[in-house]
C-alpha positions in Angstrom: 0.0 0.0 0.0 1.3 3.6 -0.8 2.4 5.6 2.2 2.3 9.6 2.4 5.1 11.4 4.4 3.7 14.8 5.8 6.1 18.0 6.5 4.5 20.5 8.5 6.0 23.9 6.6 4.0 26.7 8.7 2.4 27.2 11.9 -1.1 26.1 13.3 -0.9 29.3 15.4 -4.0 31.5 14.4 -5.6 28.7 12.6 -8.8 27.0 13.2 -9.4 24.7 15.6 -10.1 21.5 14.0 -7.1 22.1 12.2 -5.0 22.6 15.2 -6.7 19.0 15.5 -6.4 17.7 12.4 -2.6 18.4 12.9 -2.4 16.7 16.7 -4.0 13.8 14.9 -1.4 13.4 12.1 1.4 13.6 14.7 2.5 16.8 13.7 3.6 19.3 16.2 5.9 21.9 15.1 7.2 23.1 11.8 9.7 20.3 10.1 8.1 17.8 11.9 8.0 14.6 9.8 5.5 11.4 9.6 4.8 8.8 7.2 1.2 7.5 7.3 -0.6 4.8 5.1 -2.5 5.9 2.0 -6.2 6.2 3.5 -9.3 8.1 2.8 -9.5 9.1 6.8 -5.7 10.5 6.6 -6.1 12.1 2.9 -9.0 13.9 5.0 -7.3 15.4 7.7 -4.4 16.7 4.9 -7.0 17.7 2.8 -8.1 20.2 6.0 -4.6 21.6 6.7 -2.9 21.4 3.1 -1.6 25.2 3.5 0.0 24.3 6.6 1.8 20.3 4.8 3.4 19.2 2.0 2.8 15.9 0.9 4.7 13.7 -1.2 4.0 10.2 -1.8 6.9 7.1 -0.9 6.8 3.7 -1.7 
């Protein structure tokens, strides 16, 4: 299965708060923090919430 890895680039501070979640939830908590998460609609979800704040690139 394809796996996403997930750089926070800028700050939750001042954004909403269920995407201070959304970011929590990832595992993200500061800026050039880095996970890799599985391919899935609930995590596409959550990125698709705080894309201004992530980059995503796909790993195999």
């Amino acid at each position: 299965m394809a796996r996403l890895k997930i750089t926070q680039t800028r700050s939750k501070i001042g954004g909403q708060q269920n995407q201070r979640d959304s970011l929590r939830s990832l595992g993200l908590k500061r800026i050039g923090d880095v996970v890799v998460k599985e391919d899935r609609p609930e995590i596409r979800g959550m990125v698709a919430k705080v894309s201004h704040l992530v980059d995503v690139e796909e790993v195999d």
